[in-house]
N, C-alpha and C positions, 0 to 999 in steps of 0.2 A: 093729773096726767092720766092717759086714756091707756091701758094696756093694747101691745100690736097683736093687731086681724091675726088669726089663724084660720088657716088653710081648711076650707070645706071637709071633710072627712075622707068623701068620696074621694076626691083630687089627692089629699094627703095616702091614700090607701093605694091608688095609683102609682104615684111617686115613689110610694117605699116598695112595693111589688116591683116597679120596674129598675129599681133601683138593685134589690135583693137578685133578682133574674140575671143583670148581665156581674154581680159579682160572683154569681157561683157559676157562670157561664153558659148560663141559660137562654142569654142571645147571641145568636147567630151571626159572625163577620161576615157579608155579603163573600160569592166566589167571585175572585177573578176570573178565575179560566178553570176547565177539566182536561184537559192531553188523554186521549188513548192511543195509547204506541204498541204495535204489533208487527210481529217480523218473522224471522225463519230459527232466528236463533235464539238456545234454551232461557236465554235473560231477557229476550224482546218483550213477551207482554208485562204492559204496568200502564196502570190507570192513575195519572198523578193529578189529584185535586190542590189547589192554592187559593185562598182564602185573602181577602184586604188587609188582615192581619199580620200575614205570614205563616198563618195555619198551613198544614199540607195532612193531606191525605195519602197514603201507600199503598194501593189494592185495598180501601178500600180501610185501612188502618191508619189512623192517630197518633198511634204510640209504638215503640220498639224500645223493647227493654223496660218499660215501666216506664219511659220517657215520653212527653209529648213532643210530635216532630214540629217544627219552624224552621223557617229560613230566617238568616243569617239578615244584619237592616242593607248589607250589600244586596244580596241576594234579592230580598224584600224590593229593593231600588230599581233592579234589572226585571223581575215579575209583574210590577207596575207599568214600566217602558213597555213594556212586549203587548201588554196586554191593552197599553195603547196603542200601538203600532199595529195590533189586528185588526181593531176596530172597524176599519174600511173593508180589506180582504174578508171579514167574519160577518159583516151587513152585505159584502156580494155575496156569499157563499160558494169564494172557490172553491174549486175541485181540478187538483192537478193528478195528472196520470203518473204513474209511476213507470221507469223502464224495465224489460225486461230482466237487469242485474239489479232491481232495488233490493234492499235487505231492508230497511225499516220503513214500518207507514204509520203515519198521524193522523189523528179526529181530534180535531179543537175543535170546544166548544166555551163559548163566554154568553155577555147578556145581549150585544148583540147579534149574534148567528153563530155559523161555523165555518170550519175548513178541513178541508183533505189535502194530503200533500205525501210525495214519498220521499225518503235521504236521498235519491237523484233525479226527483221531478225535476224538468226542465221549465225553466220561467221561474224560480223561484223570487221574491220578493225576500229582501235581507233578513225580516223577522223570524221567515220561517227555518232558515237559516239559528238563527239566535235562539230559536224556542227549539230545535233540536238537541244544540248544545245543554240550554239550559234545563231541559229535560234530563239528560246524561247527568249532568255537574248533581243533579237535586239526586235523582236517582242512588247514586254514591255519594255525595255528601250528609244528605238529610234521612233520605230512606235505610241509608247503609246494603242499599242493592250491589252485587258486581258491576251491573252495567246500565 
């Protein structure tokens, strides 16, 4: 009986590299989306990154408290939808005006384009809507921001 092939060196050198990379987390989860929210009030700015994983970014930050941030696989379900539901507005590259009483404004960005939008642009489209809130809800849920 013949002993089984083993794996060319190279390939096998390969394989355990990229293997050793994404368990010490060395590869990168693709981003879903980036959100910059900006406004008049002292909690408005935050730069909220989310990750295919459920990684999240906070200004910019990872962790709080020694903690690494994630969203919740609720959460995670809702970030997916949204960031499918941009897809179209984020390959036009809306850009809605804000009115004169806006208090928050948005920059989405994903992989295909982006969007401007303010909490009272008129014409909104429901997502943008959805990604308001769910900016707020991660904000305070995952970041542990006030607002």
């Amino acid at each position: 009986m013949r002993p089984p092939a083993l794996a060319p060196a190279p390939a096998l050198a390969a394989l355990l590299c990229s293997a050793l990379l994404a368990a010490c987390g060395g590869i990168k989860a693709p981003d879903l989306f980036v959100v910059q929210r900006s406004g008049g009030g002292p909690h408005a700015k935050l730069t909220l990154l989310v990750n295919e994983e459920g990684g999240v970014h906070c200004n910019g930050s990872a962790r709080v408290d020694g903690h690494a941030l994630k969203l919740s696989d609720p959460q995670l379900v809702q970030a997916r939808a949204i960031q499918e539901a941009l897809q179209e507005p984020s390959a036009n590259h809306i850009s809605l005006a804000p009115s004169p009483k806006s208090v928050l404004s948005y920059y989405v960005r994903d992989e295909n384009g982006s969007v401007r939008f303010s909490d009272d642009s008129a014409g909104q489209p429901k997502v943008f809507r959805q990604l308001a809130l769910f900016v707020l809800r991660a904000a305070q849920q995952v970041c542990g921001l006030p607002e």
